[in-house]
Structures are given as C-alpha cells and as structure tokens.
C-alpha positions as CSV (number, residue, x, y, z in Angstrom):
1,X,100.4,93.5,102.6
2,X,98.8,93.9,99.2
3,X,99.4,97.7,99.5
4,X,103.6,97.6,100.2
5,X,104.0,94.5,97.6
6,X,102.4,97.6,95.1
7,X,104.7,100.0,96.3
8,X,107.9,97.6,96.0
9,X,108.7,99.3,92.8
10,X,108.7,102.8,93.7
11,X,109.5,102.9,96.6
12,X,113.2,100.6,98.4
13,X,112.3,101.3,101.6
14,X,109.6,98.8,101.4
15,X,111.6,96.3,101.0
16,X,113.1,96.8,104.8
17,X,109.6,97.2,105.6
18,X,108.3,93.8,104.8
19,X,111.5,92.3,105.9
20,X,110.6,93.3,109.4
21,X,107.4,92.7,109.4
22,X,108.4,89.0,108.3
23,X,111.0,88.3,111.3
24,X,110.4,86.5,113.4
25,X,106.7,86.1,113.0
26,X,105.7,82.7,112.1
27,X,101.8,82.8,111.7
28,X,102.4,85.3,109.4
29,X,105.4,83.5,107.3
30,X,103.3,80.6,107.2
31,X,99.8,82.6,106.1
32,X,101.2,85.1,104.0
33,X,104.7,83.7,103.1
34,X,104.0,82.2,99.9
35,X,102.1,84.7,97.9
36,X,105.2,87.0,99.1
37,X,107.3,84.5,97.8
38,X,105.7,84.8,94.6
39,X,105.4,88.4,93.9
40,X,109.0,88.7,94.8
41,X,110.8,86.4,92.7
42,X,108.5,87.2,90.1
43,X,109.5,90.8,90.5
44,X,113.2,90.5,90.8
45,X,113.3,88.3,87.9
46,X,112.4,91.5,85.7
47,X,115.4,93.2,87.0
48,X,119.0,93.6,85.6
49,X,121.8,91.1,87.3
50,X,123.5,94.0,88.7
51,X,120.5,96.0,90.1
52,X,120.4,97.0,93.3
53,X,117.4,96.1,93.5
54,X,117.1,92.4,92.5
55,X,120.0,92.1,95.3
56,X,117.6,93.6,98.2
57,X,114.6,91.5,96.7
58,X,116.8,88.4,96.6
59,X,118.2,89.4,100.1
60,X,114.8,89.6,101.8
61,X,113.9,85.9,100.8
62,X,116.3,85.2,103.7
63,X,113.7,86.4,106.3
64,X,111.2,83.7,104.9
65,X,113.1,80.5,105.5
66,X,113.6,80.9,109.2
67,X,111.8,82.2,112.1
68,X,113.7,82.1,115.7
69,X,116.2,79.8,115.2
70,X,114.0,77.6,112.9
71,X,113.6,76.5,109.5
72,X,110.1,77.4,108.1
73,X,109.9,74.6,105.2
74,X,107.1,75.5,103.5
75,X,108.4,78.7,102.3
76,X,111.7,76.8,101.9
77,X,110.6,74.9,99.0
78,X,108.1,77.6,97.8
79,X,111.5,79.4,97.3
80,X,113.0,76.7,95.4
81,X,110.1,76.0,93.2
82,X,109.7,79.0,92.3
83,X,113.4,79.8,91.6
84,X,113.4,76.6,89.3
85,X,110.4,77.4,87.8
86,X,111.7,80.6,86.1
87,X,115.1,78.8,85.2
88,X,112.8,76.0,83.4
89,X,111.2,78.7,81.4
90,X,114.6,80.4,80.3
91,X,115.8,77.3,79.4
C-alpha cells in the first residue's frame, strides 16, 4: 500500500487502483483504512478546489465508509476528524 499511496501523485490511475482494492474488503478497511484516510485528505488538501485531482481523492473516501451494504464506522469518523481537523487549522 505504501508503494501506490507514493505514486498517488504521478500517477491518477492509482487512485482507481486503491479504490478497488478497498471495495468491499473489510479486514483490509478496517487494518489499513485509517492511515489511507490520512495520506489522502492530507494530500488533497494541497490541491486547487477545481483540480481534478482533489475530486478523484475526495471521491475515493466513498469506498472507505461502507463495505457490502454496511457502514464501516471507524473510518467514518476517521474521515470526519480529519476533515475538521484541517478546517480547524485554516480557521
């Protein structure tokens, strides 16, 4: 995982990558998901507002809130803390 979250940046492809690799696999949203998480809003928050880019990385946080039909709340509220987190530091 380490090696595609490098590659994020130069390559958008990854991002369609990791989204699959996240469906629908729950040990793996649940062992991995947060430090995902992370990286990605992290990353997207460097971006323009009307980049391409942020849009996919924004987009693929979907994947990490539900797996078949259910609601995976630990990377539900690792989304929302750290979404608030870099609004509380704008502010």
């Amino acid at each position: 995982m380490d090696y595609f979250l490098k590659k994020i940046d130069s390559c958008s492809l990854v991002v369609f990558l990791i989204k699959e690799i996240f469906r629908n696999n729950k040990n793996f949203l649940i062992l991995e998901g947060p430090r995902v998480i992370r990286y990605i809003t992290v990353r997207e928050e460097k971006l323009p507002l009307d980049s391409i880019e942020r849009f996919h990385l924004l987009n693929i946080l979907k994947v990490f809130v539900k797996c078949k039909g259910k609601i995976v709340l630990k990377n539900q509220n690792e989304i929302l803390i750290q979404l608030a987190s870099i609004e509380e530091e704008k502010i």
